[in-house]
C-alpha positions as CSV (number, residue, x, y, z in Angstrom):
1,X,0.0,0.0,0.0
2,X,1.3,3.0,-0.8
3,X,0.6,6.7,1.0
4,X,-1.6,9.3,-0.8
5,X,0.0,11.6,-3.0
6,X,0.7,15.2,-2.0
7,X,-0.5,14.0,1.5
8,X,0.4,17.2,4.0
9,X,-0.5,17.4,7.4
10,X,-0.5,20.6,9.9
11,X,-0.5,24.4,9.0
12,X,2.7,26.9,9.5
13,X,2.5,29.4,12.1
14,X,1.8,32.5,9.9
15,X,4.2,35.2,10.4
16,X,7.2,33.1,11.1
17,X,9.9,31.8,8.5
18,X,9.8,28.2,6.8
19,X,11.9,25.5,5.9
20,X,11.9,21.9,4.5
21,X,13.3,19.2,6.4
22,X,13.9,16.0,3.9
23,X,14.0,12.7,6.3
24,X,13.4,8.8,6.3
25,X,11.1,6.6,8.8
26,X,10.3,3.4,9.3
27,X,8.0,0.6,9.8
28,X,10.1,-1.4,11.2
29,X,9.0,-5.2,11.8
30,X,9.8,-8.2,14.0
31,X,8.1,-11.3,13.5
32,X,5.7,-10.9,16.2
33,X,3.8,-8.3,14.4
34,X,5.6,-5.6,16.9
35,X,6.7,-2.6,15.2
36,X,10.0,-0.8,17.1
37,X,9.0,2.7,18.2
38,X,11.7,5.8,20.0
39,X,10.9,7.6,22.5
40,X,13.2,10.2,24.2
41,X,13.5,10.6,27.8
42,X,10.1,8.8,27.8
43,X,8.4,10.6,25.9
44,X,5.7,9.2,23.6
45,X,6.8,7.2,20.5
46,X,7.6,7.8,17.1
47,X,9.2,5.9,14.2
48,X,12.8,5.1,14.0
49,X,14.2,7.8,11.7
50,X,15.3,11.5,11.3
51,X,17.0,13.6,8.6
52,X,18.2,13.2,5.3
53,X,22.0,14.5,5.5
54,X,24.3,15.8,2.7
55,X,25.4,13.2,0.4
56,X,22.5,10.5,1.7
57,X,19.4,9.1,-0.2
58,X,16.8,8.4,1.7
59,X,17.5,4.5,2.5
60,X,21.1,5.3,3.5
61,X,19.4,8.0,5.5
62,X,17.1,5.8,7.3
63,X,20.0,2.8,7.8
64,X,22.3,5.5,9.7
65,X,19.2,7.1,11.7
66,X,17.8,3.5,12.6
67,X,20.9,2.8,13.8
68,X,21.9,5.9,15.7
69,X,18.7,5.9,17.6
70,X,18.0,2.1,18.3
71,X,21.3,-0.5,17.4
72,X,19.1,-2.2,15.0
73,X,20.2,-3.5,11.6
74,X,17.4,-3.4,9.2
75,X,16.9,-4.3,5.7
76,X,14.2,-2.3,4.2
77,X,11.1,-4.1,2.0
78,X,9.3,-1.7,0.2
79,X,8.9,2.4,0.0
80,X,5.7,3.0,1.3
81,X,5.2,6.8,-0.2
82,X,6.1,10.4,1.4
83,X,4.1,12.2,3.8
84,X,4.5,16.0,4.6
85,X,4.4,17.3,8.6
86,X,4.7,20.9,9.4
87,X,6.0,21.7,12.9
88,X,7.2,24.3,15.0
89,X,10.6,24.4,16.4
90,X,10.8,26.6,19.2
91,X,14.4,26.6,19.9
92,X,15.0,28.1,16.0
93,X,11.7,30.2,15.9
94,X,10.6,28.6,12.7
95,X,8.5,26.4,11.1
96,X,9.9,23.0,9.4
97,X,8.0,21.2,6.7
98,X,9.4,17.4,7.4
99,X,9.1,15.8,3.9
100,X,8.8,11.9,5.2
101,X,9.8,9.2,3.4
102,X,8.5,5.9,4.3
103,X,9.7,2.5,4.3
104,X,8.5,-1.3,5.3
105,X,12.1,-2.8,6.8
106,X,12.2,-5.5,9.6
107,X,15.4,-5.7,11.3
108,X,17.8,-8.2,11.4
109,X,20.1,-8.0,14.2
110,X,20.9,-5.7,17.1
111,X,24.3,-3.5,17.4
112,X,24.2,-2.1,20.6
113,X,27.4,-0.2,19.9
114,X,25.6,1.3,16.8
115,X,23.7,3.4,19.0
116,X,24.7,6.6,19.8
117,X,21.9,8.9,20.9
118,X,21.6,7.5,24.2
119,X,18.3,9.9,25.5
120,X,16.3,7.6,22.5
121,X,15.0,4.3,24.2
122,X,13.4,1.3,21.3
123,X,10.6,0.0,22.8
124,X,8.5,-2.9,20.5
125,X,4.9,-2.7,20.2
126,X,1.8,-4.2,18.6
127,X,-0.2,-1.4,16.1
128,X,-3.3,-0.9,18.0
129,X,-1.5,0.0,20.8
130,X,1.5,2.3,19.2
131,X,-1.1,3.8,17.7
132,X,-2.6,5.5,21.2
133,X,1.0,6.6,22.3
134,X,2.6,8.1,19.0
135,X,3.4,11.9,19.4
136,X,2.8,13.0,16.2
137,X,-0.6,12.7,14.7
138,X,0.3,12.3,11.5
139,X,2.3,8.9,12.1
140,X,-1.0,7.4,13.9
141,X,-2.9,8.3,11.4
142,X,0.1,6.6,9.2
143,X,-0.7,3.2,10.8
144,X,-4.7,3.7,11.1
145,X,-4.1,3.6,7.6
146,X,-1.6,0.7,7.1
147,X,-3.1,-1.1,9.4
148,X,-7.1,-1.1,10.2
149,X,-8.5,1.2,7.5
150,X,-10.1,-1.0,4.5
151,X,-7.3,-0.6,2.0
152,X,-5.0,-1.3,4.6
153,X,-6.7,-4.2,5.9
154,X,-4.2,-7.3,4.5
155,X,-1.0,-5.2,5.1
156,X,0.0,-6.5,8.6
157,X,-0.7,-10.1,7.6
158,X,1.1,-9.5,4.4
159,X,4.0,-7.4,5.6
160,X,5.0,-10.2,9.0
161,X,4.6,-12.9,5.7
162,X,7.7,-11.1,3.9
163,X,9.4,-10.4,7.1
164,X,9.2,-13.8,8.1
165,X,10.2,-15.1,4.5
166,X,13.5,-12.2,4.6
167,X,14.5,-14.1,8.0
168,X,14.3,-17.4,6.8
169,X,16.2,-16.6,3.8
């Protein structure tokens, strides 16, 4: 299933200055059905991911951030589309359009010296309930969508079939 097109969620704060923010997230698998969430100093979760840096795609993007954040080793599945979040940084003043990319990975092994950013804690968790404790709105309404909506109604079924076929081979 891929994401809408054009799909953009919030509104800027009018009167202050804009930017985009290209990054890379994912829905990141184990074979329980359990997707891995962040938080950060226990706050509520969010996808494994962050920003594109110079000289990155998006999947070498998401590889280093995935990493960084939780020690996992993922290989990613499928691009599941690009969804656009505007949010206010107050530290900068400004407003920051994050241009998502998505992707379907399942990880393979843990690397605990990979991770780097130790205030981000992985925590594994089945849909219905990440859905209730994400921070960001948009990425609920990200797995609503993947996950219970009609279109979206085979995906979990379908996605823990590849992951479970990527393990075995």
């Amino acid at each position: 299933m891929l994401l809408p097109k054009d799909i953009q969620f919030g509104q800027p704060i009018s009167g202050l200055p804009q930017k985009d923010r290209p990054g890379s997230y994912g829905i990141i698998l184990n074979a329980n059905g359990q997707l891995a969430l962040v938080s950060v100093n226990n706050s509520p979760y969010f996808f494994p991911g962050g920003g594109i840096d110079a000289g990155e795609n998006p999947v070498m993007a998401l590889h280093r951030e995935v990493m960084e954040e939780t020690g996992l080793l993922i290989e990613v599945m499928d691009y599941l589309g690009t969804m656009n979040d505007w949010i206010f940084r107050k530290s900068e003043q400004i407003n920051v359009n994050r241009i998502g990319h998505y992707y379907l990975a399942h990880y393979m092994e843990e690397r605990p010296l990979g991770k780097v950013e130790d205030d981000h804690q992985l925590h594994w968790a089945k849909p219905k309930i990440a859905i209730a404790s994400m921070h960001d709105p948009s990425q609920s309404w990200l797995l609503n969508q993947l996950f219970f909506s009609d279109e979206g109604q085979n995906f979990l079924e379908t996605s823990l079939s590849a992951v479970n076929q990527a393990t075995k081979g």
